[in-house]
N, C-alpha and C positions, 0 to 999 in steps of 0.2 A: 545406267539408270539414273533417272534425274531425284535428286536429294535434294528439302529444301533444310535448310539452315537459320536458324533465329538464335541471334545475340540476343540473350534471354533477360543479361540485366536492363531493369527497367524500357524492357520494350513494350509498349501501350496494345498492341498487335497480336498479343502469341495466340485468342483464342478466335480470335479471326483467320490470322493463318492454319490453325489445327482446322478447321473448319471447309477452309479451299483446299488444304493438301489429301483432307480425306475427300473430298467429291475429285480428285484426279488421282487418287488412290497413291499418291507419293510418299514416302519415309520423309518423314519430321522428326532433324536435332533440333533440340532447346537447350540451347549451353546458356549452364548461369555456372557461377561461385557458391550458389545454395539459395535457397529459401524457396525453391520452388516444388510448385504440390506434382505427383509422380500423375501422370495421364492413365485414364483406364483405354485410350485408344492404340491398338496396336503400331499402328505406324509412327504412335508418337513415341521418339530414345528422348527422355531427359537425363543430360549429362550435366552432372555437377565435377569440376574442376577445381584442383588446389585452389586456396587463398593465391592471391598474389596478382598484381597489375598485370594486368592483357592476357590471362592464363586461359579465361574463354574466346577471345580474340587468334589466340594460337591456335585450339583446338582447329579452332573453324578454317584459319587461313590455310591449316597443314593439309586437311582432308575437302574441302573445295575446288571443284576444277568446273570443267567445260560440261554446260548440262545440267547443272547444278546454279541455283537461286539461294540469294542469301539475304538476309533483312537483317542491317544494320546502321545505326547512326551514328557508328563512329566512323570518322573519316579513313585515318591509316588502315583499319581493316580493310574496307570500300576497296582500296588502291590495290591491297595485296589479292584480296579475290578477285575484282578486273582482271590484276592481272596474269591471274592463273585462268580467266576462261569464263566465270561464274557471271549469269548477272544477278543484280547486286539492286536492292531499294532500299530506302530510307520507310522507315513507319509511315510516312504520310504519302506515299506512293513515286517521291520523286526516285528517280532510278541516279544510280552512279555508273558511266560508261568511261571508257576509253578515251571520247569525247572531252569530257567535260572531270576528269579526277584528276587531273593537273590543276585546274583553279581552284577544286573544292581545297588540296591540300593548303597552294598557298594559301586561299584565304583564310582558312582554319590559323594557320601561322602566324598571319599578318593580327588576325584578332586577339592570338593568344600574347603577339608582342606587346598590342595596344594593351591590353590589360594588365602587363608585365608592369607595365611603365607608367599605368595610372590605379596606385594601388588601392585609393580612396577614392575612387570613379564608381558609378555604379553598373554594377552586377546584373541586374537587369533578369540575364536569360532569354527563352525564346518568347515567341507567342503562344498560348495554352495549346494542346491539343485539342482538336472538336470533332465533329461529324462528319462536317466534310474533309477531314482528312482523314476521318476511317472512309469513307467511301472512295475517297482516290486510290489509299494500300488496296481495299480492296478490290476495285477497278484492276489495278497496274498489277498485283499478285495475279489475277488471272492472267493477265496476258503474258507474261514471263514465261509462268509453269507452261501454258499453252506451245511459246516457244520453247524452252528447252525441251519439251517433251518429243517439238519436232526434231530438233535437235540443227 
């Protein structure tokens, strides 16, 4: 049975995805570390997780496999559910594949060196989230569940 999965901290997405998983009638986790409000929808488990770096990141990679969709933007996650089976989106609908989670890794790498090494460089960050990138997750979340559902 396909499970969808949200890395819950600061994911921009979680009431969008509550939203699709209940029109295809799926089990939604929401793993966070806390701060999050309990759902009155049955499908939806909020799992709150020790303190501690990647403790919702674990959860998810342990119990993830084939059939199963997960929404995360962080990369090493990404990698470990590919490659157990899962597919796998970013909030703003890009997917992480088998294809393409070798570049995401290095680049994530290569950026974190570059920043390593220019420690009064600026910070920057990404571009804001907006509209149309809720409308791509949501676009791309259907067609996943769609697939894993066929299996």
């Amino acid at each position: 049975m396909t499970t969808l999965y949200i890395d819950g901290d600061a994911c921009p997405v979680k009431a969008e995805a509550e939203r699709v998983a209940t029109r295809h009638k799926v089990p939604m986790a929401l793993v966070s570390n806390g701060g999050l409000r309990p759902s009155a929808n049955p499908l939806v488990q909020v799992v709150i997780v020790s303190e501690g770096a990647d403790e919702a990141d674990k959860w998810i990679a342990e119990r993830c496999g084939a059939g199963d969709v997960v929404v995360t933007s962080d990369i090493p996650l990404a990698a470990k559910c590919v490659e157990a089976g899962a597919r796998v989106l970013r909030p703003n609908g890009e997917a992480f594949t088998a294809a393409n989670i070798g570049q995401q890794l290095a680049m994530r790498d290569l950026m974190a060196d570059l920043r390593a090494s220019n420690p009064l460089g600026a910070g920057g960050g990404g571009k804001p989230f907006g509209k149309a990138d809720r409308s791509r997750f949501l676009d791309a979340l259907e067609r996943e569940l769609r697939a894993a559902q066929r299996g």
